[in-house]
Residue frames as qw, qx, qy, qz and C-alpha x, y, z in Angstrom:
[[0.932, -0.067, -0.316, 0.165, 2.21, 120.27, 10.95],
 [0.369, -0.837, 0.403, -0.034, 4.67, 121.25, 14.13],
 [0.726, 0.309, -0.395, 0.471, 8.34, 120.24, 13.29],
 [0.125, -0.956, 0.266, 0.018, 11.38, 120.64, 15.31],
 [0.865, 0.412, -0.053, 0.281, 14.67, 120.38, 14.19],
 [0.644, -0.695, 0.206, 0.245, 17.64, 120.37, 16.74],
 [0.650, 0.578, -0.324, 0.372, 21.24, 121.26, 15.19],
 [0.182, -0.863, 0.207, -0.423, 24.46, 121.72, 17.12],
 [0.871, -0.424, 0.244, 0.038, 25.68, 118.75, 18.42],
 [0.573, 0.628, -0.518, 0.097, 28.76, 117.09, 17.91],
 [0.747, -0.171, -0.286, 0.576, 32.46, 115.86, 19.61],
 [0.269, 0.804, -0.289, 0.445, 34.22, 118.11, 21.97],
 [0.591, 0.148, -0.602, 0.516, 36.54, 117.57, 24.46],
 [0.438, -0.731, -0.521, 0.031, 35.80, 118.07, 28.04],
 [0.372, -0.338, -0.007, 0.865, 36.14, 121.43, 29.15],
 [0.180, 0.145, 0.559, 0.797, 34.32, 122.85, 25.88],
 [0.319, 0.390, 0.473, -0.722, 31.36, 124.02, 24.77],
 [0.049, 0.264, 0.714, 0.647, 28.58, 123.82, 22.11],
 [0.345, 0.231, 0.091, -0.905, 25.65, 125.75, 21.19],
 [0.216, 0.411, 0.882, 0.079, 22.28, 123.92, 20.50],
 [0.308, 0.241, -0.104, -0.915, 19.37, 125.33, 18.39],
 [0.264, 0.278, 0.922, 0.053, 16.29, 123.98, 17.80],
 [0.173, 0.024, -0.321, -0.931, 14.11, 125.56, 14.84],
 [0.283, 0.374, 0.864, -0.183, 10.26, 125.18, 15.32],
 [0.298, -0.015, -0.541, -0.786, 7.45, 125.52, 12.54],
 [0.406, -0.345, -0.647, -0.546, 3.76, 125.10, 12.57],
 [0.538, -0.447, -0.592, 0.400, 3.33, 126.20, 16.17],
 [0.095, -0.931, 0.108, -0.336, 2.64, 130.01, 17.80],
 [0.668, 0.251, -0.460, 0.529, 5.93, 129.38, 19.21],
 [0.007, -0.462, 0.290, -0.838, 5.84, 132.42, 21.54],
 [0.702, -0.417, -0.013, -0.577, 2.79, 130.67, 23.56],
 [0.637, 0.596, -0.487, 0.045, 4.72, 128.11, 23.94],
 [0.298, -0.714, 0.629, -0.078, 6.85, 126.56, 26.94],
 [0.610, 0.689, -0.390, 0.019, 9.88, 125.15, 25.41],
 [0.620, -0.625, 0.452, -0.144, 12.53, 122.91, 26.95],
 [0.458, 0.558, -0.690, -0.050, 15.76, 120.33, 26.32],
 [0.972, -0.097, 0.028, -0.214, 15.59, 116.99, 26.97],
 [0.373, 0.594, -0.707, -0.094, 18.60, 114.63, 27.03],
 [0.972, -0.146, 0.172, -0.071, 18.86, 110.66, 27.16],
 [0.050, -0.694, 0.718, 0.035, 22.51, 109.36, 27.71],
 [0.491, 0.224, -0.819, -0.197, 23.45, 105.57, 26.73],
 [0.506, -0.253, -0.822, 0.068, 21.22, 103.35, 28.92],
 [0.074, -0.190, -0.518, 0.831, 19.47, 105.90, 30.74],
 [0.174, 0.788, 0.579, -0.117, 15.97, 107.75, 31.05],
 [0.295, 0.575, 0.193, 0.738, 15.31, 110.54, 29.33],
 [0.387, -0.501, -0.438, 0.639, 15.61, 113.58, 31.63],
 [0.130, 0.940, 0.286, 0.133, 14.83, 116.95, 31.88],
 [0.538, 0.071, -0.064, 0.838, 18.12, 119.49, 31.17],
 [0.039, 0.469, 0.293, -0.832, 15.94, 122.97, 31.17],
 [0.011, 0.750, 0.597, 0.285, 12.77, 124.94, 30.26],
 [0.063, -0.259, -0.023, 0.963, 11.90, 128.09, 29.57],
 [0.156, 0.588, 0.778, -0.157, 8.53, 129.17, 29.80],
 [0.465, 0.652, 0.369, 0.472, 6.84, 131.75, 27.36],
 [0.438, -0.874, -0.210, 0.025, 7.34, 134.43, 29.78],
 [0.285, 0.691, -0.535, 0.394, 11.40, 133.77, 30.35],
 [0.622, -0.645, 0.392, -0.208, 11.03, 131.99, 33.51],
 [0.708, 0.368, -0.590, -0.123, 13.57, 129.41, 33.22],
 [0.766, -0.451, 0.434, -0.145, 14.56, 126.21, 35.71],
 [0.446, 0.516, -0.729, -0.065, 17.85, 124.09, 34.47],
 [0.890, -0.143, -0.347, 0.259, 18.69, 119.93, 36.48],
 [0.645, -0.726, 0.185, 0.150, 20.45, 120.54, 39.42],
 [0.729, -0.151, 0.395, 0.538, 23.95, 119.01, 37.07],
 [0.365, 0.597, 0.327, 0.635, 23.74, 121.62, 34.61],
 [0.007, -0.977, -0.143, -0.160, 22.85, 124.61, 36.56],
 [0.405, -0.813, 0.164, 0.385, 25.95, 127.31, 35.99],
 [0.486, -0.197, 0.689, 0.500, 27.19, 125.64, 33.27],
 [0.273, 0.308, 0.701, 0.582, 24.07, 126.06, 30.91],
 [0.133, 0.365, 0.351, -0.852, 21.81, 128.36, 29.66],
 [0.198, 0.432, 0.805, 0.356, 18.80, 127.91, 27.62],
 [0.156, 0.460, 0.180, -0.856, 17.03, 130.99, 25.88],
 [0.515, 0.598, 0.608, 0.087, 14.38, 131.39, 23.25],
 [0.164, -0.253, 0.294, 0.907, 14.20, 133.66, 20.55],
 [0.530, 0.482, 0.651, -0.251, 10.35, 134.07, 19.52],
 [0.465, 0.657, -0.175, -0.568, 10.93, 136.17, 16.32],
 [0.270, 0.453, -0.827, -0.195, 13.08, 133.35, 14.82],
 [0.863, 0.033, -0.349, -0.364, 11.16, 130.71, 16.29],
 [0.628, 0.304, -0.593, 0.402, 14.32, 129.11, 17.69],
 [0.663, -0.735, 0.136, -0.036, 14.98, 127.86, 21.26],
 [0.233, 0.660, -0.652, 0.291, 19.01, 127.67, 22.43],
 [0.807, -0.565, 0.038, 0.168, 20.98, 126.09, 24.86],
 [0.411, 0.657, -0.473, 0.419, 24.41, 127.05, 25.43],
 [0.895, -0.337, -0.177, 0.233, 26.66, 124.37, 27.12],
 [0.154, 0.776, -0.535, 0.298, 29.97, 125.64, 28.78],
 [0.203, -0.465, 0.831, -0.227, 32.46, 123.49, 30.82],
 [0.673, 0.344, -0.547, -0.359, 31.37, 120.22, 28.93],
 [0.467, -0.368, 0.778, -0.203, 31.97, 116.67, 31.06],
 [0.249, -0.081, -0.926, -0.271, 31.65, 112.99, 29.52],
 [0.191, 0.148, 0.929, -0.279, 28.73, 112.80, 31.66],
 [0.336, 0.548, 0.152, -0.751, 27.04, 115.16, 29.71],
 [0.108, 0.209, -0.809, -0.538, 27.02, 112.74, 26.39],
 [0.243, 0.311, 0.693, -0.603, 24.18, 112.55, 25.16],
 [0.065, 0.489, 0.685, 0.537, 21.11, 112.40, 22.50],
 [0.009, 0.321, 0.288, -0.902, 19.52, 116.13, 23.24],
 [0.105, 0.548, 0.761, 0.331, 15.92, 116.55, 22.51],
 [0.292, -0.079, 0.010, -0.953, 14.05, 119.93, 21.89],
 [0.044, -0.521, -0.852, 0.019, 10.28, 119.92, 23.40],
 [0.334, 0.003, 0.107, -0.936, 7.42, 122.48, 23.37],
 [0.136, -0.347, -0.882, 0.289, 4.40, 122.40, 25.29],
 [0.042, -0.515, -0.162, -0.841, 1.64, 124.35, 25.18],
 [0.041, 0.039, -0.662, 0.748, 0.89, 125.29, 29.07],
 [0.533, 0.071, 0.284, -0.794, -2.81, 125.52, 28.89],
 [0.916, 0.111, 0.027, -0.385, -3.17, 122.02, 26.87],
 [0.337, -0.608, 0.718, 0.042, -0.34, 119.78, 27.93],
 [0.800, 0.375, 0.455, -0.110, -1.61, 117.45, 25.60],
 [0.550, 0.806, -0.120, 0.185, 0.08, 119.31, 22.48],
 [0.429, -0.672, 0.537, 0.276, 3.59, 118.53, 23.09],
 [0.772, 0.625, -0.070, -0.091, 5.61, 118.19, 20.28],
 [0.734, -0.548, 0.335, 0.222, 9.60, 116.50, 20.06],
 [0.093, 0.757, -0.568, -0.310, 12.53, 116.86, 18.09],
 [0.859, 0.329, -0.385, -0.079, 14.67, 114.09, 16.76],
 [0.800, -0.504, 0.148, 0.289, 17.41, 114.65, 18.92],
 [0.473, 0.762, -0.253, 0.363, 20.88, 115.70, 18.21],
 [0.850, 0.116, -0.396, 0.326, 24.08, 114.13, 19.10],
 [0.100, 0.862, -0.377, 0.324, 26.68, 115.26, 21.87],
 [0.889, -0.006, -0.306, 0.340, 29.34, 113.26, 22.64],
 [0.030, 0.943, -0.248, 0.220, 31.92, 114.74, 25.38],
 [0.802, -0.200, 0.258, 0.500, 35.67, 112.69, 25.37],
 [0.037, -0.795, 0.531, 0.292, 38.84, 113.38, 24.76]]
């Protein structure tokens, strides 16, 4: 059965930063391409960045410089690491993994919180 299971969110104040992590199970992870979702209050869900099994990675145009999104295959575990934080960036942050040769198999997190206010 394929889980993931996003941690890392929270409050911080704008300016900050927080580290996402999303643990995945019952999947060859490493085959994998992997990627963060986020859906802000009355919006669509969007794509924030992917990273493909390879390392290639592509970030949203509003994020790129600020984040960075890496995988670890021994651990199973994709990242993101947010830096310079904005309210616009509040948000319900979903882990996804795809497998690239049967785009069918896509599998989704729950989501995990991230609120950015002072």
């Amino acid at each position: 059965q394929v889980q993931l299971v996003e941690s890392g969110g929270g409050l911080v104040q704008p300016g900050g930063s927080l580290r996402l992590s999303c643990a995945a199970s019952g999947i060859i992870f490493r085959i994998y391409t992997v990627a963060w979702y986020r859906q802000g209050p009355g919006k669509q869900r969007e794509l924030v960045a992917k990273i493909t099994s390879g390392g290639s990675t592509n970030y949203a145009d509003s994020v790129k410089g600020r984040f960075t999104i890496s995988r670890d295959n021994a651990k199973n575990t994709l990242y993101l690491e947010m830096n310079s934080l904005k309210p616009e960036d509040t948000a319900v942050y979903f882990c996804n993994a795809q497998r690239p040769d049967r785009p069918s198999l896509s599998a989704w997190g729950q989501g995990t919180q991230v609120t950015v206010s002072s």
